[in-house]
N, CA, C and O atoms as a GROMACS GRO file, in nm:
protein
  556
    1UNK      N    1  -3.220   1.108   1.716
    1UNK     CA    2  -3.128   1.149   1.611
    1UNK      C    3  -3.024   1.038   1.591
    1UNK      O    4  -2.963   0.993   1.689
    2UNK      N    5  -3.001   0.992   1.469
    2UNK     CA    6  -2.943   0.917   1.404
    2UNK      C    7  -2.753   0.980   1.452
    2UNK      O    8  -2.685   1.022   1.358
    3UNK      N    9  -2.716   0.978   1.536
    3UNK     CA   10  -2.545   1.051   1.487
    3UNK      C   11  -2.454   0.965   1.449
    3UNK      O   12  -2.352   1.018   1.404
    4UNK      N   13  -2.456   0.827   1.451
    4UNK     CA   14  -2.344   0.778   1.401
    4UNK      C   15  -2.357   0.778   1.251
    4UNK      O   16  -2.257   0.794   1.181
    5UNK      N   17  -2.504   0.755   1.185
    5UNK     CA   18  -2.486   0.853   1.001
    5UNK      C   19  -2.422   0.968   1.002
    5UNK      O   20  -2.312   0.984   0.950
    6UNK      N   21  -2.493   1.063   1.068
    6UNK     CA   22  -2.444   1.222   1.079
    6UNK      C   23  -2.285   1.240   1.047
    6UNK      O   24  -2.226   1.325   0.982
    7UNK      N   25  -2.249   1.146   1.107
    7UNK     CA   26  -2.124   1.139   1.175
    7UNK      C   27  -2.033   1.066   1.036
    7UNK      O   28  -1.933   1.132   1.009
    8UNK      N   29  -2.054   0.941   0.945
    8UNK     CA   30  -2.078   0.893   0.842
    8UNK      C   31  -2.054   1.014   0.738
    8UNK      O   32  -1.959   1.037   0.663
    9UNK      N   33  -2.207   1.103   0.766
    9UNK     CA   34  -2.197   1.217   0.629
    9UNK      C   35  -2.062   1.285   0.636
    9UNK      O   36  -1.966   1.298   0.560
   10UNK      N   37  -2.099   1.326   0.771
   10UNK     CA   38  -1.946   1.491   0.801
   10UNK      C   39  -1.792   1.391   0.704
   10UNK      O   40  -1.728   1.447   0.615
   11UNK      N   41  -1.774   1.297   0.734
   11UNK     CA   42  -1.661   1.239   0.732
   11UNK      C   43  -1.650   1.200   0.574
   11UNK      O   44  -1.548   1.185   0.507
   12UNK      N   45  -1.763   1.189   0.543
   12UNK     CA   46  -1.768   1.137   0.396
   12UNK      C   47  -1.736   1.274   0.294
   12UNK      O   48  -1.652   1.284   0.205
   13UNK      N   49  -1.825   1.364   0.338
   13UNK     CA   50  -1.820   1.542   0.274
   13UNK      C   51  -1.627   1.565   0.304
   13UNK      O   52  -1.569   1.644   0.229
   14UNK      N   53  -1.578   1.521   0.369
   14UNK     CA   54  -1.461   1.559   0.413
   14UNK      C   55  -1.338   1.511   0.316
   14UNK      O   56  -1.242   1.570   0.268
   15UNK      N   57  -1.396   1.347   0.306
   15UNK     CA   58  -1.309   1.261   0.236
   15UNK      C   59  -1.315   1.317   0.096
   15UNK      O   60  -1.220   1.311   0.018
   16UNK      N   61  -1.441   1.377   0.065
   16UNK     CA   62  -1.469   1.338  -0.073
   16UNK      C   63  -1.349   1.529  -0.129
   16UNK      O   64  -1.287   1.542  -0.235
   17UNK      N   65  -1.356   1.610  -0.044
   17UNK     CA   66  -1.304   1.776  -0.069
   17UNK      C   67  -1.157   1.748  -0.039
   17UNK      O   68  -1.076   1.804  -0.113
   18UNK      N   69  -1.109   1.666   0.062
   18UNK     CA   70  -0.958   1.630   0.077
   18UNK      C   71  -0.978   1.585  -0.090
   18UNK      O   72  -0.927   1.668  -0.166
   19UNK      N   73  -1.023   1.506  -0.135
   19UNK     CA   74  -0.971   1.405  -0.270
   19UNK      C   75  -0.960   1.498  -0.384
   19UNK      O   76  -0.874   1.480  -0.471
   20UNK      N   77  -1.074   1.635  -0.390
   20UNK     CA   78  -1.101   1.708  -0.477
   20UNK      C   79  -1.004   1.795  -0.465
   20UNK      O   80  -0.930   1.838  -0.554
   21UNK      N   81  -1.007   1.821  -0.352
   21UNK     CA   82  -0.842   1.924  -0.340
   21UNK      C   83  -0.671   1.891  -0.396
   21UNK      O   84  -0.589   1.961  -0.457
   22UNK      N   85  -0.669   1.723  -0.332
   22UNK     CA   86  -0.583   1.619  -0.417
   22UNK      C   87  -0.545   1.656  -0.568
   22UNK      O   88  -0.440   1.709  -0.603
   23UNK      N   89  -0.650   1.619  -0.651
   23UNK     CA   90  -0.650   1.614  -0.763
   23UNK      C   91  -0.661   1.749  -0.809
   23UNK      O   92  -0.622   1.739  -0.926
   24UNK      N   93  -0.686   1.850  -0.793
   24UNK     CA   94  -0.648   1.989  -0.813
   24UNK      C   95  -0.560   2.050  -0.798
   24UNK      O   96  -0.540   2.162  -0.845
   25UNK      N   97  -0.473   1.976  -0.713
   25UNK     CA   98  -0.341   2.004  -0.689
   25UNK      C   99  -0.240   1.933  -0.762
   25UNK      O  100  -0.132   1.987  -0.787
   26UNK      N  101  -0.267   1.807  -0.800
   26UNK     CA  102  -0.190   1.779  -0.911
   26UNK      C  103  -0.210   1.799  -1.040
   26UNK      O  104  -0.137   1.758  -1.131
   27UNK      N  105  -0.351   1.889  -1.054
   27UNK     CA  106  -0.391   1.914  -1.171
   27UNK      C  107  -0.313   2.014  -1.213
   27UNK      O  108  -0.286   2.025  -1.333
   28UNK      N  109  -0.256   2.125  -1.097
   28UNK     CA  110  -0.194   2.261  -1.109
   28UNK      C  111  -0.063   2.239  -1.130
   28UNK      O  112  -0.004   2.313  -1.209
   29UNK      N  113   0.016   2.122  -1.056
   29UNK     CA  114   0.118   2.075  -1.037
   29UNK      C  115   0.192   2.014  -1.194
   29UNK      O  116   0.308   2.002  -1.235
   30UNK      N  117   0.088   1.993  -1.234
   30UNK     CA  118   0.088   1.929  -1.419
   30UNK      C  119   0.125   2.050  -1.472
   30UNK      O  120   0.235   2.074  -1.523
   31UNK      N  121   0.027   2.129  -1.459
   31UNK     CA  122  -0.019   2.260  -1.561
   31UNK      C  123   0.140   2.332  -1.532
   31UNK      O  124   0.213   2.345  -1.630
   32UNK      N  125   0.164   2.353  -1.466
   32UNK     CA  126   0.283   2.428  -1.394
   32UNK      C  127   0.420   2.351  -1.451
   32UNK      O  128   0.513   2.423  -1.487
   33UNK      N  129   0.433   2.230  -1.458
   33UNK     CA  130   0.541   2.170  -1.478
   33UNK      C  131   0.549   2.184  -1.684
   33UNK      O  132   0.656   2.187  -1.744
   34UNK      N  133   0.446   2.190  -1.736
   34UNK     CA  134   0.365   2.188  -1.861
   34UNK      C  135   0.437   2.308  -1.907
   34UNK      O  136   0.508   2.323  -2.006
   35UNK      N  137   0.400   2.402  -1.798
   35UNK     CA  138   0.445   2.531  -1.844
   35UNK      C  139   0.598   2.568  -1.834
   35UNK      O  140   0.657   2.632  -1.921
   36UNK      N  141   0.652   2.523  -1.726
   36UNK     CA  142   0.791   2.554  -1.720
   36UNK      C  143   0.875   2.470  -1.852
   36UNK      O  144   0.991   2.495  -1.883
   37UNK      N  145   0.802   2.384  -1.910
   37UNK     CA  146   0.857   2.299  -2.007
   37UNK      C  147   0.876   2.393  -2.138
   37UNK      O  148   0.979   2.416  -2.200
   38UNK      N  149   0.744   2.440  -2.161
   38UNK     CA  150   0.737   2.542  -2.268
   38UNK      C  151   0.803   2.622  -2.278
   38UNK      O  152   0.823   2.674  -2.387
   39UNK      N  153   0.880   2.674  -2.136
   39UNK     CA  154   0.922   2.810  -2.141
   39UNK      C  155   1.070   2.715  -2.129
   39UNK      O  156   1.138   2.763  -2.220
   40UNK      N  157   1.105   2.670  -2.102
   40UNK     CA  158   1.254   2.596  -2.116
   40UNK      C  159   1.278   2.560  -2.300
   40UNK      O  160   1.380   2.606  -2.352
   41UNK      N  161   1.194   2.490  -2.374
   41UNK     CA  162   1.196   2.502  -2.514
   41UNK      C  163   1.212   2.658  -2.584
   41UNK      O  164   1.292   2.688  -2.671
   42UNK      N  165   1.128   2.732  -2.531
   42UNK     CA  166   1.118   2.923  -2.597
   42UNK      C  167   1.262   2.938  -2.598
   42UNK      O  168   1.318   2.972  -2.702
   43UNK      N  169   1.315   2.921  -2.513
   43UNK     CA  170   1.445   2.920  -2.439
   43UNK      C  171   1.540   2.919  -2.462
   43UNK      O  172   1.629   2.998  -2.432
   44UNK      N  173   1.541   2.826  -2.524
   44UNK     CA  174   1.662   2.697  -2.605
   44UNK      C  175   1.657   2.722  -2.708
   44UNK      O  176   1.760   2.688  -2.767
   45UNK      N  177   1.555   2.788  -2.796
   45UNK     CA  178   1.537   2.819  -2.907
   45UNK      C  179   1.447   2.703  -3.022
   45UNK      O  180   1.440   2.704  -3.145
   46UNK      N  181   1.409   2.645  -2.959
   46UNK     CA  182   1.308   2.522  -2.996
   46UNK      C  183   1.385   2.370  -2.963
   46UNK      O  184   1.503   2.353  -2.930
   47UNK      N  185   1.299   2.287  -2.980
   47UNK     CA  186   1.288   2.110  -2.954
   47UNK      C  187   1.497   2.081  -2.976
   47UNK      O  188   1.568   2.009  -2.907
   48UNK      N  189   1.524   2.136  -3.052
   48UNK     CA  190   1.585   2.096  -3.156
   48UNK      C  191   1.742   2.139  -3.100
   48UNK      O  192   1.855   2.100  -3.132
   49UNK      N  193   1.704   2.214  -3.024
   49UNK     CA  194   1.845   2.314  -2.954
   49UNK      C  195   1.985   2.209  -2.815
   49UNK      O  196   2.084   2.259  -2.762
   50UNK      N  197   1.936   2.066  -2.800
   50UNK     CA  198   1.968   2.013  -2.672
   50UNK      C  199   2.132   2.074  -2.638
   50UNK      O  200   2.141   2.154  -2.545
   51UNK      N  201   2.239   2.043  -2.700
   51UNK     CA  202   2.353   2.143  -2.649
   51UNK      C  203   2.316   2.240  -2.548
   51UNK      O  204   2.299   2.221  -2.427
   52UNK      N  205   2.308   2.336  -2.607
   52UNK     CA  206   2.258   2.466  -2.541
   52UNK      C  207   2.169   2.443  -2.460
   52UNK      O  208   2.203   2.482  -2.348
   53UNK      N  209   2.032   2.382  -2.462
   53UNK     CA  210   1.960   2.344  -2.374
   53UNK      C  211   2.013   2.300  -2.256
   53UNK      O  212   1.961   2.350  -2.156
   54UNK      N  213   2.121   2.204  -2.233
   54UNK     CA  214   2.144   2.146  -2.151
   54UNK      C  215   2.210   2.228  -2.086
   54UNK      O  216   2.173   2.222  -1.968
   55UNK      N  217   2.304   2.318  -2.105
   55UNK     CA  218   2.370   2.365  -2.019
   55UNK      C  219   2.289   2.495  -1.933
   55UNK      O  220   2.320   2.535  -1.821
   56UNK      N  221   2.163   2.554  -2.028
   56UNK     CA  222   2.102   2.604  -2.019
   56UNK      C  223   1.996   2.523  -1.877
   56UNK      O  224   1.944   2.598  -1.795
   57UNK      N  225   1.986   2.438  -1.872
   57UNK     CA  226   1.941   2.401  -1.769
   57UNK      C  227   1.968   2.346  -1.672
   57UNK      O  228   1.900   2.318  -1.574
   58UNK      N  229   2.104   2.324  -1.705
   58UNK     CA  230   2.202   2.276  -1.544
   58UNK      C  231   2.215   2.377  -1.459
   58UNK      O  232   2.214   2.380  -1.336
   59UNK      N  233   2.238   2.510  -1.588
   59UNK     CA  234   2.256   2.672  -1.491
   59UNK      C  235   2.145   2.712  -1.406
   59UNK      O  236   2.157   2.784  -1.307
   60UNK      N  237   2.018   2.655  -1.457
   60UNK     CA  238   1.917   2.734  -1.450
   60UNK      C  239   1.887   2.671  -1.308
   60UNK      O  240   1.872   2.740  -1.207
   61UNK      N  241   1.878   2.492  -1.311
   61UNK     CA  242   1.880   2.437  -1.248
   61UNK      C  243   1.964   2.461  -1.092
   61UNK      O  244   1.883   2.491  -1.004
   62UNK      N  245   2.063   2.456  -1.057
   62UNK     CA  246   2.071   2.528  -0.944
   62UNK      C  247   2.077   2.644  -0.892
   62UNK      O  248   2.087   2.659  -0.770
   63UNK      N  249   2.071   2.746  -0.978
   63UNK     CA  250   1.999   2.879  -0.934
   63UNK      C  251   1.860   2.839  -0.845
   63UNK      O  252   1.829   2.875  -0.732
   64UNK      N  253   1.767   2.722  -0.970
   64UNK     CA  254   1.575   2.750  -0.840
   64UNK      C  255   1.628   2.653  -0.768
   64UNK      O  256   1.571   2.677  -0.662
   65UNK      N  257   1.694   2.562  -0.746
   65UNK     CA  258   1.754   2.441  -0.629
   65UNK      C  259   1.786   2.553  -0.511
   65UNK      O  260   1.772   2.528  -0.392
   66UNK      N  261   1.818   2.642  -0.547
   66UNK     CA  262   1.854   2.752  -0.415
   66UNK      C  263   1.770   2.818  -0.350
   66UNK      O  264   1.774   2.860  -0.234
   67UNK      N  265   1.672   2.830  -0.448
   67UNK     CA  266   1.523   2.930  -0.421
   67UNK      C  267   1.398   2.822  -0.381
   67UNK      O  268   1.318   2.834  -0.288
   68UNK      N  269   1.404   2.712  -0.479
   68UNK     CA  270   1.287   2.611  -0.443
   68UNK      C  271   1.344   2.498  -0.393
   68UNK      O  272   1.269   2.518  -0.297
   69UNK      N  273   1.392   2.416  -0.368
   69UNK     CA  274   1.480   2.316  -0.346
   69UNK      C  275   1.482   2.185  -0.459
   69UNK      O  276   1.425   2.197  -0.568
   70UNK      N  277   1.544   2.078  -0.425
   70UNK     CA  278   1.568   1.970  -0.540
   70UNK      C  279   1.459   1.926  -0.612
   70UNK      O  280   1.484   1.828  -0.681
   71UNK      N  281   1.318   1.977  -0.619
   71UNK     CA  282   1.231   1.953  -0.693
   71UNK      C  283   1.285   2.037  -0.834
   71UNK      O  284   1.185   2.038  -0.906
   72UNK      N  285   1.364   2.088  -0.885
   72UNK     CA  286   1.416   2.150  -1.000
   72UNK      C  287   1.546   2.112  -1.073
   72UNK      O  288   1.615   2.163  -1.161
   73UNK      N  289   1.548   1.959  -0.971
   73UNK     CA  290   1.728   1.910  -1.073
   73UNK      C  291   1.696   1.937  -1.181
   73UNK      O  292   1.587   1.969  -1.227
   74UNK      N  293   1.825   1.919  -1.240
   74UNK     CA  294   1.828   1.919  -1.413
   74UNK      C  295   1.786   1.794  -1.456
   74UNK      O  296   1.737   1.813  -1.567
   75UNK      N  297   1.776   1.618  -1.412
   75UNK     CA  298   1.686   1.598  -1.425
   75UNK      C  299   1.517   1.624  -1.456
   75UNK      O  300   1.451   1.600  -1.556
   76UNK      N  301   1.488   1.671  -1.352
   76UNK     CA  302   1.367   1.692  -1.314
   76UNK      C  303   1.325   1.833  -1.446
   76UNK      O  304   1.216   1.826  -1.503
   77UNK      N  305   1.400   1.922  -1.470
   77UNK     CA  306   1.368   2.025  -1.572
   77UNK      C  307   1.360   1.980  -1.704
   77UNK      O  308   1.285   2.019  -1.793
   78UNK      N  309   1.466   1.871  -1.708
   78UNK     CA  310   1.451   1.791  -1.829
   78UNK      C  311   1.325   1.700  -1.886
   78UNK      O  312   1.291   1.682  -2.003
   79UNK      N  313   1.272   1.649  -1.768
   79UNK     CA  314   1.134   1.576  -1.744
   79UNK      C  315   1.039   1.684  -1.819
   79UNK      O  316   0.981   1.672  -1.927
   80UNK      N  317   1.040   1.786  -1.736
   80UNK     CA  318   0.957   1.874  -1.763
   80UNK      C  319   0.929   1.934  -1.900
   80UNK      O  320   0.818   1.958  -1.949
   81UNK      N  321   1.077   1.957  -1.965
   81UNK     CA  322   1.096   1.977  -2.113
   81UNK      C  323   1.057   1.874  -2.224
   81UNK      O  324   1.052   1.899  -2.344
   82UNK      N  325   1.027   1.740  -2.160
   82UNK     CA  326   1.001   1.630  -2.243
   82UNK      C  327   0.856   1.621  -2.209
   82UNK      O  328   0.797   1.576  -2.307
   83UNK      N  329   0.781   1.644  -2.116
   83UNK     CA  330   0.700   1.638  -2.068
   83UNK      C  331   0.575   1.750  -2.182
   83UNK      O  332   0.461   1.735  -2.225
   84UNK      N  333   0.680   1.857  -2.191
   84UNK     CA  334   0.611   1.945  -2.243
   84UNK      C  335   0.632   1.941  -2.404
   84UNK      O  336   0.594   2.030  -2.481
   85UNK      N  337   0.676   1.863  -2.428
   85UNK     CA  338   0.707   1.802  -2.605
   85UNK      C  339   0.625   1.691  -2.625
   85UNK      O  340   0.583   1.685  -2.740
   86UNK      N  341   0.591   1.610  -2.558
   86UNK     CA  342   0.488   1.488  -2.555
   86UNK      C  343   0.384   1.528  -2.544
   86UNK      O  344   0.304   1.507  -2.636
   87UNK      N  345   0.334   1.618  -2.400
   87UNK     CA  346   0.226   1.636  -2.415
   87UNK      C  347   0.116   1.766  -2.520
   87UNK      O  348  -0.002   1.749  -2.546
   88UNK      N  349   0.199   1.886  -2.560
   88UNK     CA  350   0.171   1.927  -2.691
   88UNK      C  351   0.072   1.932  -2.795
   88UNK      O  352   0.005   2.031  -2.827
   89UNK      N  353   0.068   1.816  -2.846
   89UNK     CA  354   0.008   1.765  -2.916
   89UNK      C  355  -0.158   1.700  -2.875
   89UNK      O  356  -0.251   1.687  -2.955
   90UNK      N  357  -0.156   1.672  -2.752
   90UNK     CA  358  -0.247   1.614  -2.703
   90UNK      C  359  -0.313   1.689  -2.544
   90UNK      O  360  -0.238   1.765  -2.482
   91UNK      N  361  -0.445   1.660  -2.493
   91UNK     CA  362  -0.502   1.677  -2.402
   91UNK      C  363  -0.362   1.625  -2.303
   91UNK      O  364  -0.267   1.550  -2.326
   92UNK      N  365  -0.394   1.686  -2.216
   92UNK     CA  366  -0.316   1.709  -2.105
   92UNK      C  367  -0.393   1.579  -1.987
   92UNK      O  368  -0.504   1.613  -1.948
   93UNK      N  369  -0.340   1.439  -1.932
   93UNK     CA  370  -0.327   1.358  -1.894
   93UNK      C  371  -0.315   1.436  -1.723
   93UNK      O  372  -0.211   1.460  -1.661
   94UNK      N  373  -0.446   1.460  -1.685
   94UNK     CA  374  -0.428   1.487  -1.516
   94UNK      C  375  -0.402   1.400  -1.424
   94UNK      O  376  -0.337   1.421  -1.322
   95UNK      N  377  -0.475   1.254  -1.470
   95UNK     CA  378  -0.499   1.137  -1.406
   95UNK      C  379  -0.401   1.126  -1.334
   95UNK      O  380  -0.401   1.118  -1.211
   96UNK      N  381  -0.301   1.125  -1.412
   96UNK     CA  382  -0.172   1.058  -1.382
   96UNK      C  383  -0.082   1.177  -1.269
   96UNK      O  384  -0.098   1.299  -1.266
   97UNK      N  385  -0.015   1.117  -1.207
   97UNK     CA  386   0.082   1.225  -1.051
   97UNK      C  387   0.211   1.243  -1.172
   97UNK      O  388   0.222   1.187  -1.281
   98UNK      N  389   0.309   1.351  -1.100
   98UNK     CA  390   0.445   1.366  -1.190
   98UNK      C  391   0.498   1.220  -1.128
   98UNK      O  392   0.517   1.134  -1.215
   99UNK      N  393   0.520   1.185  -1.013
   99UNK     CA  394   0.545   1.016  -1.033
   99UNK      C  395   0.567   0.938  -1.171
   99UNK      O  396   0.669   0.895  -1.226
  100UNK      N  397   0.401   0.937  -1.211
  100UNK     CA  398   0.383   0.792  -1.339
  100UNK      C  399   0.475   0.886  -1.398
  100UNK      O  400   0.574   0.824  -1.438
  101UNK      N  401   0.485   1.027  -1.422
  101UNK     CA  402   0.543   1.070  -1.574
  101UNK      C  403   0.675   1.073  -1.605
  101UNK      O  404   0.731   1.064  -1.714
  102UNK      N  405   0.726   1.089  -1.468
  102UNK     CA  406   0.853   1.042  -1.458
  102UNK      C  407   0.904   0.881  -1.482
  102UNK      O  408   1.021   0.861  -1.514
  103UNK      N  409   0.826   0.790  -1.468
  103UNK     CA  410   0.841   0.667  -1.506
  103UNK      C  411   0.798   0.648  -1.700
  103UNK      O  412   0.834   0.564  -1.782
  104UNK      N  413   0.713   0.761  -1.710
  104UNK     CA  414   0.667   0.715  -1.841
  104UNK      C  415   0.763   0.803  -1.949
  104UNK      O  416   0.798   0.752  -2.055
  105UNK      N  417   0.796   0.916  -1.917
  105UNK     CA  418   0.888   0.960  -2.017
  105UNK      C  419   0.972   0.910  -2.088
  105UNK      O  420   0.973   0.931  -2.209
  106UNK      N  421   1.095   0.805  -2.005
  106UNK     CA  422   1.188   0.756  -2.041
  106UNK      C  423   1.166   0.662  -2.173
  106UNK      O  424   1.260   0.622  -2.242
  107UNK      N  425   1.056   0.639  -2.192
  107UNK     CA  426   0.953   0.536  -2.270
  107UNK      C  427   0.942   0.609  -2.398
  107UNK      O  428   0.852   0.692  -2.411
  108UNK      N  429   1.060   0.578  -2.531
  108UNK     CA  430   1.049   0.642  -2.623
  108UNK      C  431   0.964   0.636  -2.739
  108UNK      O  432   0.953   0.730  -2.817
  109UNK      N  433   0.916   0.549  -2.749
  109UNK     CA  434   0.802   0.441  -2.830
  109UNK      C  435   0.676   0.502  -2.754
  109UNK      O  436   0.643   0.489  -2.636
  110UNK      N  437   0.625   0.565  -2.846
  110UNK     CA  438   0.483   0.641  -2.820
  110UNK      C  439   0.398   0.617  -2.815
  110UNK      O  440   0.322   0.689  -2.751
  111UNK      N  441   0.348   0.493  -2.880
  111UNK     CA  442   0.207   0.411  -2.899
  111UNK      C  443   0.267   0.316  -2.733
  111UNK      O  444   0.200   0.304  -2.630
  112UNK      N  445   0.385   0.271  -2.753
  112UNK     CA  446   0.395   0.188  -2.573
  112UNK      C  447   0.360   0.274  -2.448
  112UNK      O  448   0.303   0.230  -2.348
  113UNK      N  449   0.406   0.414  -2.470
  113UNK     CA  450   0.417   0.514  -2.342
  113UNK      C  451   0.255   0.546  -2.373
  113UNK      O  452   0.194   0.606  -2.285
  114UNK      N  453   0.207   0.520  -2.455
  114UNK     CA  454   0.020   0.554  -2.448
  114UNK      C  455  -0.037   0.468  -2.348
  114UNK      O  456  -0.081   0.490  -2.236
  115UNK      N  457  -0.022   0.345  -2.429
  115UNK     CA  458  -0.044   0.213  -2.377
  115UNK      C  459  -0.034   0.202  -2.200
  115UNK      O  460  -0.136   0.184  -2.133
  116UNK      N  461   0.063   0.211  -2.157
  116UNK     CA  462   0.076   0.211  -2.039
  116UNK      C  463  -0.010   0.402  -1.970
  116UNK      O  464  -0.084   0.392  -1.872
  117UNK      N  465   0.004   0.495  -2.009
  117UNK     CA  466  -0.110   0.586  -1.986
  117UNK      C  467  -0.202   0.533  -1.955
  117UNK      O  468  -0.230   0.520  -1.836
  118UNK      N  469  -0.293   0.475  -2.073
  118UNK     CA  470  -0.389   0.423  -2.069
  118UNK      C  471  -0.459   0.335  -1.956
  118UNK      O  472  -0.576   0.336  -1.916
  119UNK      N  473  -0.289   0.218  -1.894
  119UNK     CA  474  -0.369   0.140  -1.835
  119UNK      C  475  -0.377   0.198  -1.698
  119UNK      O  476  -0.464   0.164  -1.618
  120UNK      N  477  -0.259   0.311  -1.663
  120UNK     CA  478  -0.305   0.399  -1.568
  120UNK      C  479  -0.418   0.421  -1.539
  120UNK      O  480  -0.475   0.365  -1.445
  121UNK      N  481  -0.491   0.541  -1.645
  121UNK     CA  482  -0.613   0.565  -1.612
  121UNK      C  483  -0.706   0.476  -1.580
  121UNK      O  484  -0.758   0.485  -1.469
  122UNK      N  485  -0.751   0.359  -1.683
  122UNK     CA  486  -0.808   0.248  -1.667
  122UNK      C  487  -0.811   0.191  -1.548
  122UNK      O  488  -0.918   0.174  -1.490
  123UNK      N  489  -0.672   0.146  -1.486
  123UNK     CA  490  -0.712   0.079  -1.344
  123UNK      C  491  -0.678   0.143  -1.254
  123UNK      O  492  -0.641   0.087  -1.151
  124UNK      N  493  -0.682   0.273  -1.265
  124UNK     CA  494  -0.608   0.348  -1.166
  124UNK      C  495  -0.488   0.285  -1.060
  124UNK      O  496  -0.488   0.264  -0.938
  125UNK      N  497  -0.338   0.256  -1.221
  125UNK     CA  498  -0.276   0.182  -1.108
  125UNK      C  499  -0.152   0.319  -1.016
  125UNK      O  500  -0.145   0.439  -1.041
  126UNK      N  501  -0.090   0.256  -0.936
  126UNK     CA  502  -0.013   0.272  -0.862
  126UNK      C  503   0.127   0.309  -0.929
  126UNK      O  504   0.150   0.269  -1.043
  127UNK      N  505   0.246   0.404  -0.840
  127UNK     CA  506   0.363   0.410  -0.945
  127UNK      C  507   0.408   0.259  -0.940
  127UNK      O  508   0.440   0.206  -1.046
  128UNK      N  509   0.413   0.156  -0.772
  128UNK     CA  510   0.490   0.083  -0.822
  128UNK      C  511   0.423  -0.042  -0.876
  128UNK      O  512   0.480  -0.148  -0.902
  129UNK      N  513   0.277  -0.010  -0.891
  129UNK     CA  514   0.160  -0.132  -1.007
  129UNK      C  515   0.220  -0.082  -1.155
  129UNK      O  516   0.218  -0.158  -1.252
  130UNK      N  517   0.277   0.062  -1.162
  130UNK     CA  518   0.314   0.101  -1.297
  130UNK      C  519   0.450   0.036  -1.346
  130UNK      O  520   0.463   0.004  -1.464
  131UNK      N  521   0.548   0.017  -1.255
  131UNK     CA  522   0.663   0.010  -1.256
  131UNK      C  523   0.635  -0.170  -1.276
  131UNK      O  524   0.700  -0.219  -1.368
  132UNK      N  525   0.575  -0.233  -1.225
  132UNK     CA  526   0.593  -0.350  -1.223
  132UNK      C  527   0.512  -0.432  -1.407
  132UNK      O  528   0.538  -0.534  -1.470
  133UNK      N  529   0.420  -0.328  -1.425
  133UNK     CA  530   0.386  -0.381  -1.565
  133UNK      C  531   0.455  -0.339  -1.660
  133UNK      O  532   0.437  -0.395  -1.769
  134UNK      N  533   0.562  -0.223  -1.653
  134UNK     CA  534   0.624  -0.196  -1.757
  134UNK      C  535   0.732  -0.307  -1.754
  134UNK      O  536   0.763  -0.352  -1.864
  135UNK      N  537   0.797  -0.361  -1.637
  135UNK     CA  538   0.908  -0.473  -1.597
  135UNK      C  539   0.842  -0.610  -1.684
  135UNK      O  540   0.906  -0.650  -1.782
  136UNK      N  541   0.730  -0.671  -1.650
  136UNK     CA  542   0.645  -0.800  -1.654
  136UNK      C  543   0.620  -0.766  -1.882
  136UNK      O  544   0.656  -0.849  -1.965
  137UNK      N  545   0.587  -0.696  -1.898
  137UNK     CA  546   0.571  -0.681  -2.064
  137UNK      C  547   0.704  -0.648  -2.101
  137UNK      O  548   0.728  -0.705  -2.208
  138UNK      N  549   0.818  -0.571  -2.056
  138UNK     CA  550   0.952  -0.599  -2.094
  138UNK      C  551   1.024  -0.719  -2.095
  138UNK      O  552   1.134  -0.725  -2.151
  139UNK      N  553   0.967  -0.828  -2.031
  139UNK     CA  554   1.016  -0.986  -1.966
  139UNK      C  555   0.994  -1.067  -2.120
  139UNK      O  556   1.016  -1.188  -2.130
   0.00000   0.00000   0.00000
């Protein structure tokens, strides 16, 4: 009996369900952040509302900071609210971790914030391979 293949397979079947689990988890992690966005716009009374919005989500914001912890700054809800205005319109971008999206939001120019999507997926880069091509084409 062959066991150091055996041994090869087990580890490979392992790698490959850790990775699938990975990406299902940021797939949910999307969907979820997607959704809290939507429901922060319902909210506010549409896109259009930021005043109110904002304060609306500073409040809201450390209320779940108490319940979930700093994954809910008002930053971070704000992400989410932009997150969920960008993406809208379009297929929902799993590829990418809340990481890149947090780097890519700030990016108001839409055909640029594609662009760099794009080269995400494409080379499957890194946040700070992301961070460094948005720096190097800003130069």
């Amino acid at each position: 009996m062959d066991y150091y293949n055996k041994i090869k397979d087990v580890i490979a079947k392992k790698e490959v369900n850790e990775n699938v689990r990975i990406l299902q988890s940021n797939k949910d992690t999307l969907n979820a952040y997607y959704e809290i966005g939507r429901l922060l716009v319902e909210a506010q009374g549409g896109e259009n509302k930021s005043k109110y919005g904002d304060m609306l989500i500073k409040n809201w914001s450390k209320k779940l900071i108490e319940i979930y912890g700093k994954g809910y700054s008002t930053t971070n809800l704000k992400y989410m609210r932009q997150f969920y205005i960008i993406q809208k319109s379009q297929p929902l971008v799993d590829q990418l971790t809340w990481t890149h999206w947090t780097i890519l939001l700030p990016i108001k120019n839409e055909n640029e914030r594609n662009y760099y999507i794009n080269q995400c997926v494409l080379n499957n880069l890194s946040k700070r391979e992301l961070i460094k091509l948005i720096k190097e084409k800003a130069s």
